[in-house]
N, C-alpha and C positions, 0 to 999 in steps of 0.2 A: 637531534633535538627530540627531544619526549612532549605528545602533546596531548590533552583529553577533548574530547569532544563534547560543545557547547551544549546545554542541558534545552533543546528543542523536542517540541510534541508537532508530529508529524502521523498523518493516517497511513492505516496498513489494513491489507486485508487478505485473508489466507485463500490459494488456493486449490481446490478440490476435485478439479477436471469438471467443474459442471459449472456453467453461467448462468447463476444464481439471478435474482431480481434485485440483490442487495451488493453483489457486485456488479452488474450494468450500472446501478445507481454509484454505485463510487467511479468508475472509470468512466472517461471522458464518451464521449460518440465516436462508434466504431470508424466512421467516414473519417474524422478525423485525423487518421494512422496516427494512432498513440498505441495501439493492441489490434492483432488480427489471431484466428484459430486457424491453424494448423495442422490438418489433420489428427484431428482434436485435442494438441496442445495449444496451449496460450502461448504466445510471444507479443515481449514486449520492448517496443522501440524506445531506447534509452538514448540517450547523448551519445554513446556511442557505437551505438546500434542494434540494431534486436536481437533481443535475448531470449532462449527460452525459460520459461517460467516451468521447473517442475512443481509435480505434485504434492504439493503441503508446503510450500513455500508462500513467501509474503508479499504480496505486490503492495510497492510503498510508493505514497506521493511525497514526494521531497520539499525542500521548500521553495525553489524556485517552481513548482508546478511539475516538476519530471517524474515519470514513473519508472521504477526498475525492479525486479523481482529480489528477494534476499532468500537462500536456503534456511530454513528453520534453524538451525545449529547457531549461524551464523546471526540470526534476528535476534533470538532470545540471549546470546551474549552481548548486544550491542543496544538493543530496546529494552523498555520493563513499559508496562501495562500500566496507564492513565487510568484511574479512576475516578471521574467528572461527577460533580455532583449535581444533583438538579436544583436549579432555581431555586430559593424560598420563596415562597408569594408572598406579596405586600399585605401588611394588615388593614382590612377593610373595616376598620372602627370608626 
């Protein structure tokens, strides 16, 4: 059976061996064990169990809320880049 995958936008975020402000804010509360460091790699507790996350890969939130890492090779053949646009503001006439 041949099958394509449904066209879903899903956040991701690269990473760079440093725990940025802009990736705490995307991943859950460390207490939580979703993510711990590892002698200073990331791993990440997926569905089926922690993974590590190398360096320049993508941590994705999926849609039921799970996160798992995806190798960059492997992202950019399967993802493309969301360009959102901002809001128009209402006209105040």
């Amino acid at each position: 059976m041949r099958v394509r995958k449904r066209p879903i936008e899903v956040d991701a975020f690269p990473w760079h061996r440093t725990m940025t402000t802009e990736m705490l804010s995307f991943l859950p509360d460390r207490d939580l064990g979703y993510w711990r460091l590892a002698n200073g790699a990331l791993e990440i507790n997926t569905p089926e169990g922690w993974v590590n996350c190398s360096v320049e890969s993508f941590v994705v939130r999926g849609v039921a809320g799970e996160f798992y890492p995806v190798k960059p090779d492997i992202f950019w053949a399967t993802f493309e880049r969301v360009h959102t646009r901002r809001k128009k503001e209402p006209d105040n006439d």
